[in-house]
C-alpha positions in Angstrom: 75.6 34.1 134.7 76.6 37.2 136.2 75.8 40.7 135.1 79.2 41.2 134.4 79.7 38.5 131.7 76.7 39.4 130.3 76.7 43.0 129.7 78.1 43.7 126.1 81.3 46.4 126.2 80.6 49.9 125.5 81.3 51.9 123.0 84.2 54.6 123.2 82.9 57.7 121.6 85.8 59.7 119.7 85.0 63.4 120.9 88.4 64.9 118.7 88.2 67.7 116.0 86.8 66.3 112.8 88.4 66.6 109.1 86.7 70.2 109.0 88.0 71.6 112.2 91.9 70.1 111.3 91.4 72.0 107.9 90.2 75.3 109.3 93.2 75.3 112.0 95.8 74.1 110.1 95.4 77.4 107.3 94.6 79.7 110.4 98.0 78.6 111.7 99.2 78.5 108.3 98.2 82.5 107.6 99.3 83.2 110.9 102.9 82.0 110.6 103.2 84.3 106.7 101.7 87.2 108.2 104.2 86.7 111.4 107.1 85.8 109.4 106.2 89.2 106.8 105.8 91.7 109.6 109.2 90.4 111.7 111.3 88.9 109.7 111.2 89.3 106.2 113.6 91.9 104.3 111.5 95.1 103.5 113.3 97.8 100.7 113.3 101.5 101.6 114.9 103.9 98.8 116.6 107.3 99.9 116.6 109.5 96.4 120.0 110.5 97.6 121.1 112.3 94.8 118.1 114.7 94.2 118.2 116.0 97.1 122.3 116.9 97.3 121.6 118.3 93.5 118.6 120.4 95.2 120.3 121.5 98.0 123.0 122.4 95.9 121.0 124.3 93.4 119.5 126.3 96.8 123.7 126.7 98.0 124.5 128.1 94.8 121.7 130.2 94.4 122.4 132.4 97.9 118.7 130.5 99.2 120.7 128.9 101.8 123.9 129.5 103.8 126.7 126.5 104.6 125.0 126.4 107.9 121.8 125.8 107.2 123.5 123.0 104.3 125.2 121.0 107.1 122.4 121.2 109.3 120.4 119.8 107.0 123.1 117.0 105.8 122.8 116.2 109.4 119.0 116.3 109.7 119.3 113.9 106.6 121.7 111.4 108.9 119.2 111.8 111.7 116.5 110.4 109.7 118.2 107.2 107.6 119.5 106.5 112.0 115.7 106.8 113.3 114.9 104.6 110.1 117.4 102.1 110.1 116.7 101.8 114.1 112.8 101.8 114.4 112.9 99.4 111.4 115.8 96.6 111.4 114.3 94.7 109.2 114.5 97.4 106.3 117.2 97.6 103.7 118.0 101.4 102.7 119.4 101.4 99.3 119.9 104.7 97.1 117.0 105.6 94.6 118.9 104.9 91.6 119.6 101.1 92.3 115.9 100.5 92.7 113.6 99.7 89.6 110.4 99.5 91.4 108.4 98.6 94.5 110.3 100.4 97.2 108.5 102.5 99.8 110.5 106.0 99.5 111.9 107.5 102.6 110.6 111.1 102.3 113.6 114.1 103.3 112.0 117.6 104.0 
């Protein structure tokens, strides 16, 4: 007999990831693809109390605090702001204070 023949065949060692190791990447993929889909796609609320800041600015109109220049300006220093929001966040909805019930971040008007 020849070596060959008599030589038993070798045994393949399996050198992939184990049960533990599939686990462990599948729910770091798994928390990677919430936390990706959160920050970038999903629909965020941001309220604008709207109306308590016209009544305010009213109040300071009415009361001689402020001129009609300084009100437009300011009307237009509000636009400014919901256009910087709405375009350094397009994935956030602006809606007006008095729609929301609860759990919106509030867009803060100086």
């Amino acid at each position: 007999m020849s070596e060959e023949t008599s030589r038993q065949p070798e045994k393949q060692t399996h050198t992939g990831p184990g049960y533990l190791e599939v686990i462990i990447l599948a729910l770091i993929l798994s928390a990677a693809t919430v936390i990706g889909y959160d920050r970038m796609f999903a629909q965020k609320i941001k309220i604008l109390d709207l109306k308590g800041y016209l009544r305010t600015q009213k109040a300071l109109l009415a009361a001689g605090e402020l001129t009609e220049q300084q009100w437009t300006m300011k009307l237009d220093t509000v636009e400014q702001i919901l256009n910087s929001e709405a375009t350094s966040h397009p994935n956030h909805v602006i809606v007006l204070k008095d729609v929301v019930l609860r759990n919106g971040n509030e867009i803060q008007i100086k």
